[in-house]
TIDOMI-38988 format. One record per residue (C-alpha): residue number from 0; residue in three letters; chain; z, x, y. Coordinates in nm, 4 decimals. Layout:
# TIDOMI-38988
+-----+-----+---+----------+----------+----------+
!   k !   r ! c !       zz !       xx !       yy !
+-----+-----+---+----------+----------+----------+
! NUM ! ALA ! A !        Z !        X !        Y !
...
+-----+-----+---+----------+----------+----------+
This chain:
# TIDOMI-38988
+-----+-----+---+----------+----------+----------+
!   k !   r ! c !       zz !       xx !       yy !
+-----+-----+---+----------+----------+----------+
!   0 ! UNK ! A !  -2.8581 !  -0.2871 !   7.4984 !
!   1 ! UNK ! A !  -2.8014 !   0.0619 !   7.6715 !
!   2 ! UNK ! A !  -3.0888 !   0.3297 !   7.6658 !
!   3 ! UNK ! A !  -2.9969 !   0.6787 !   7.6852 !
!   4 ! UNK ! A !  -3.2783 !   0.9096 !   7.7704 !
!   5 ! UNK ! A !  -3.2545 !   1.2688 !   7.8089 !
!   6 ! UNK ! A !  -3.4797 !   1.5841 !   7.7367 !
!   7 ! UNK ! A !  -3.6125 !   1.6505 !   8.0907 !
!   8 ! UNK ! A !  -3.6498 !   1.9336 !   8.2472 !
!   9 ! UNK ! A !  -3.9132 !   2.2375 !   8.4245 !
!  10 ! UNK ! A !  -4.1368 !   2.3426 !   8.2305 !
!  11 ! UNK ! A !  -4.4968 !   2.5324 !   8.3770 !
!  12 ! UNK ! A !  -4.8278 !   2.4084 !   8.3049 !
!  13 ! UNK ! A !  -4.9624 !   2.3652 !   7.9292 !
!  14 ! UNK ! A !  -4.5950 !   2.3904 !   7.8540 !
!  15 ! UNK ! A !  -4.4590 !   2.1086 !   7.6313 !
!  16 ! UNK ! A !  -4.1249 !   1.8793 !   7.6481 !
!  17 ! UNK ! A !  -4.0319 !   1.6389 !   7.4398 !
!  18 ! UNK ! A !  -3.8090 !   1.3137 !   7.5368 !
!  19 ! UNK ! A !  -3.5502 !   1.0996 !   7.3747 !
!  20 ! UNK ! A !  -3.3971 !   0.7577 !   7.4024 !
!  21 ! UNK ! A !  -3.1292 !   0.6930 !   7.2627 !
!  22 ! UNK ! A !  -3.0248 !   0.2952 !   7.2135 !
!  23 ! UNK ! A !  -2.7448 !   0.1040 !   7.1460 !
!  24 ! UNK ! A !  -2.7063 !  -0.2021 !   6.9269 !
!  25 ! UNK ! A !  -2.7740 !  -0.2777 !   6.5895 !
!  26 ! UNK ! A !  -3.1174 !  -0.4578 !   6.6268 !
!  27 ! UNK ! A !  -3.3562 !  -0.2009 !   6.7509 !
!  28 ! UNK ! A !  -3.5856 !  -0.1882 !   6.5032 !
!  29 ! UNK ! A !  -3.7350 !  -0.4961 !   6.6695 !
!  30 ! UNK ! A !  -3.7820 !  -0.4325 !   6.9509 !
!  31 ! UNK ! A !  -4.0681 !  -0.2740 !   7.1358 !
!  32 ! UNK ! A !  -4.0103 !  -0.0024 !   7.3394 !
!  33 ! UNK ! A !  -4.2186 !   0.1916 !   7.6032 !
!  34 ! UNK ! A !  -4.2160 !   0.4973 !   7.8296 !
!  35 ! UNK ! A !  -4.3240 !   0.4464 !   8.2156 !
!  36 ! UNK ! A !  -4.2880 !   0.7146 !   8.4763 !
!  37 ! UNK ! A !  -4.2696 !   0.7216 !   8.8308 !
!  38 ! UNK ! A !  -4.3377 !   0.9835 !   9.1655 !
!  39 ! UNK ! A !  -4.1840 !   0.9334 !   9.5424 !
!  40 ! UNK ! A !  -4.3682 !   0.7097 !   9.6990 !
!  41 ! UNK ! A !  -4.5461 !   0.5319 !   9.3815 !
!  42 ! UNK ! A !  -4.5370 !   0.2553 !   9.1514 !
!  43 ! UNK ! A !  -4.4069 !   0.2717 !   8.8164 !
!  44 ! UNK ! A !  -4.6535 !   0.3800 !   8.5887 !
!  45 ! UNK ! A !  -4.6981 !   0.2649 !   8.1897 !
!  46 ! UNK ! A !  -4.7078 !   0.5857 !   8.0006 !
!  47 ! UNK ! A !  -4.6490 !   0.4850 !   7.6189 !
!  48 ! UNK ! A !  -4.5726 !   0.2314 !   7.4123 !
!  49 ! UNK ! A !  -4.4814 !   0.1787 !   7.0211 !
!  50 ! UNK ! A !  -4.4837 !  -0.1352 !   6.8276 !
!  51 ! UNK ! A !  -4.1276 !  -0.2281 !   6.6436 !
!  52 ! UNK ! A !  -4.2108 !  -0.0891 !   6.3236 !
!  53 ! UNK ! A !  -4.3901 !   0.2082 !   6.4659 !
!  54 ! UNK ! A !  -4.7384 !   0.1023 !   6.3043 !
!  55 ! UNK ! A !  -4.9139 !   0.0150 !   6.6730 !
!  56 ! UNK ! A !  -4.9145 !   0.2826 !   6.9600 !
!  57 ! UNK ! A !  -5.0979 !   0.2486 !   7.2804 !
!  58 ! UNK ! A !  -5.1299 !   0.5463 !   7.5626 !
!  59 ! UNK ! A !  -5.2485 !   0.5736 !   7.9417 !
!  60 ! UNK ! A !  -5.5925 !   0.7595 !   7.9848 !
!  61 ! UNK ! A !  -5.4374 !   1.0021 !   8.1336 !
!  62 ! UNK ! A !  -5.1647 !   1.1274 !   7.8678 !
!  63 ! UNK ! A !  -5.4072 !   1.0707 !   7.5283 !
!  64 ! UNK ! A !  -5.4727 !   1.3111 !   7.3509 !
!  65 ! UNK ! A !  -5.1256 !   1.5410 !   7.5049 !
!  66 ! UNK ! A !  -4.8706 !   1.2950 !   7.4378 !
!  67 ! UNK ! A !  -4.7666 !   1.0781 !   7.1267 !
!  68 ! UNK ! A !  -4.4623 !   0.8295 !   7.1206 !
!  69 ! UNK ! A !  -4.2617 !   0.7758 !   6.7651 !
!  70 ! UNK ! A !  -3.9667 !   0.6444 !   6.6806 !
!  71 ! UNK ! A !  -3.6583 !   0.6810 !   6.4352 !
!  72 ! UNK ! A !  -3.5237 !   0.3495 !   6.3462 !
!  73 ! UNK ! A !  -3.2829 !   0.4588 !   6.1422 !
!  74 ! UNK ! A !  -3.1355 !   0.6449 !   6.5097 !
!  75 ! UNK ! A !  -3.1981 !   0.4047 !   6.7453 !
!  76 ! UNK ! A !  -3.4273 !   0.6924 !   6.8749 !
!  77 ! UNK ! A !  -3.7991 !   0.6751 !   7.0503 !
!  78 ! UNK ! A !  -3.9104 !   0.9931 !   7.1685 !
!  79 ! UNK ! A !  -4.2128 !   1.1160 !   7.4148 !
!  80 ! UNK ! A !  -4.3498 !   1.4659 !   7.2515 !
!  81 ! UNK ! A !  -4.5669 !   1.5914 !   7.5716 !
!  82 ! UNK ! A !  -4.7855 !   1.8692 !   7.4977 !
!  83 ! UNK ! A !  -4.9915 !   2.0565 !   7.7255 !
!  84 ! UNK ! A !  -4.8392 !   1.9591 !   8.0049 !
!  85 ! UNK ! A !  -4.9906 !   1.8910 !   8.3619 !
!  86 ! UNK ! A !  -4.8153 !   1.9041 !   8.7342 !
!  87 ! UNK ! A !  -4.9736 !   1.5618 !   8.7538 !
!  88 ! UNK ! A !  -4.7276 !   1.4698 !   8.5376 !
!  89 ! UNK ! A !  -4.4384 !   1.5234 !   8.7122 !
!  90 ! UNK ! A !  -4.1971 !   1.2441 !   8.7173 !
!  91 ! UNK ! A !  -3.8881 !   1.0598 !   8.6342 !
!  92 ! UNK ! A !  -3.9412 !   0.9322 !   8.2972 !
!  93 ! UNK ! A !  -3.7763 !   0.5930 !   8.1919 !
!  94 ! UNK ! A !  -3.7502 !   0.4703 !   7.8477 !
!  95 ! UNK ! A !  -3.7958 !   0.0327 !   7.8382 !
!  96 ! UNK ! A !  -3.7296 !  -0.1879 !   7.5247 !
!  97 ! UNK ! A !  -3.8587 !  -0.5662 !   7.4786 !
!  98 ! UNK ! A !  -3.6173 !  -0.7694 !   7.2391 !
!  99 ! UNK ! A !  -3.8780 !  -1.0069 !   7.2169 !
! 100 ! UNK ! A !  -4.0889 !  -0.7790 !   7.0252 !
! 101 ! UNK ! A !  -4.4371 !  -0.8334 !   7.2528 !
! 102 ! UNK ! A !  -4.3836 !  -0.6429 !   7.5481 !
! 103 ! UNK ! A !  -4.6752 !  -0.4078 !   7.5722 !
! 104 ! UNK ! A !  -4.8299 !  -0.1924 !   7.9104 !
! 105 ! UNK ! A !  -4.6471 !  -0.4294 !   8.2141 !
! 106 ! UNK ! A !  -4.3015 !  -0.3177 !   8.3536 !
! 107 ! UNK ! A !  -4.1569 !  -0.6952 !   8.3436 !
! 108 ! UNK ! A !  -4.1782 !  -0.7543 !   7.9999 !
! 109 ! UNK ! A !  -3.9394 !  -0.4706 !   7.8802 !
! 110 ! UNK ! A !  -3.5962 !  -0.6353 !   7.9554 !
! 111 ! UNK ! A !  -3.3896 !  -0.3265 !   7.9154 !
! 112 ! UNK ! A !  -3.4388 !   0.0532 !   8.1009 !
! 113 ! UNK ! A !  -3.3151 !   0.3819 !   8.0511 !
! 114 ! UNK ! A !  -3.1427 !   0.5544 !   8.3437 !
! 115 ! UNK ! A !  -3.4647 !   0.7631 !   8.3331 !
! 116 ! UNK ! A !  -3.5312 !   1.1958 !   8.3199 !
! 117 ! UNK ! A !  -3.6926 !   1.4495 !   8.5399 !
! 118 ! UNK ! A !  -3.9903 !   1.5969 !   8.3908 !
! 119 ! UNK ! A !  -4.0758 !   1.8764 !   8.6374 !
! 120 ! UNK ! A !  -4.4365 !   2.0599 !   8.5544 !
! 121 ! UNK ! A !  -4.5302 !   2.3888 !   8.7575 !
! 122 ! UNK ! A !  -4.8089 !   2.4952 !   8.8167 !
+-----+-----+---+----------+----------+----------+
């Protein structure tokens, strides 16, 4: 499986992006696939995630309420629509699938990862 995501880019504060990730293969409407994001000098961070059939969505504290995660099965698609956003979030933003369908908020269950996009927020 190869993830493709693009959509980054500078944008100031309470502006709004929104990222795609674009997958290969022929079986990715089971699998579950997540957002994490990550600073110089920090951990990966969970951002999103969305359930396989797109019924189940879970969010850091910090992004509810701006962000929402959805998917297009029928494109091999999951996008990150980012609304008001914050310099806090500034990032490279990496798209992760799970095959195995119960990968959820931890960075070693998602077997696969996107090549990941800069998300730049000015304040």
């Amino acid at each position: 499986v190869q993830l493709q995501a693009s959509g980054g880019g500078l944008v100031q504060a309470g502006g709004s992006l929104r990222l795609s990730c674009a997958a290969s293969g022929r079986t990715f409407s089971r699998y579950v696939m997540g957002w994490f994001r990550q600073t110089p000098g920090k951990e990966r961070e969970f951002v999103a995630v969305i359930s396989s059939s797109g019924v189940l969505k879970y969010y850091v504290d910090s992004v509810k309420g701006r962000f929402t995660i959805s998917r297009d099965n029928a494109k091999n698609t999951v996008y990150l629509q980012m609304n008001n956003l914050k310099p806090e979030d500034t990032a490279v933003y990496y798209c992760a699938a799970d095959s195995g369908g119960t990968g959820w908020q931890e960075e070693y269950e998602y077997e696969y990862w996107g090549q990941g996009t800069l998300v730049t927020v000015s304040s």
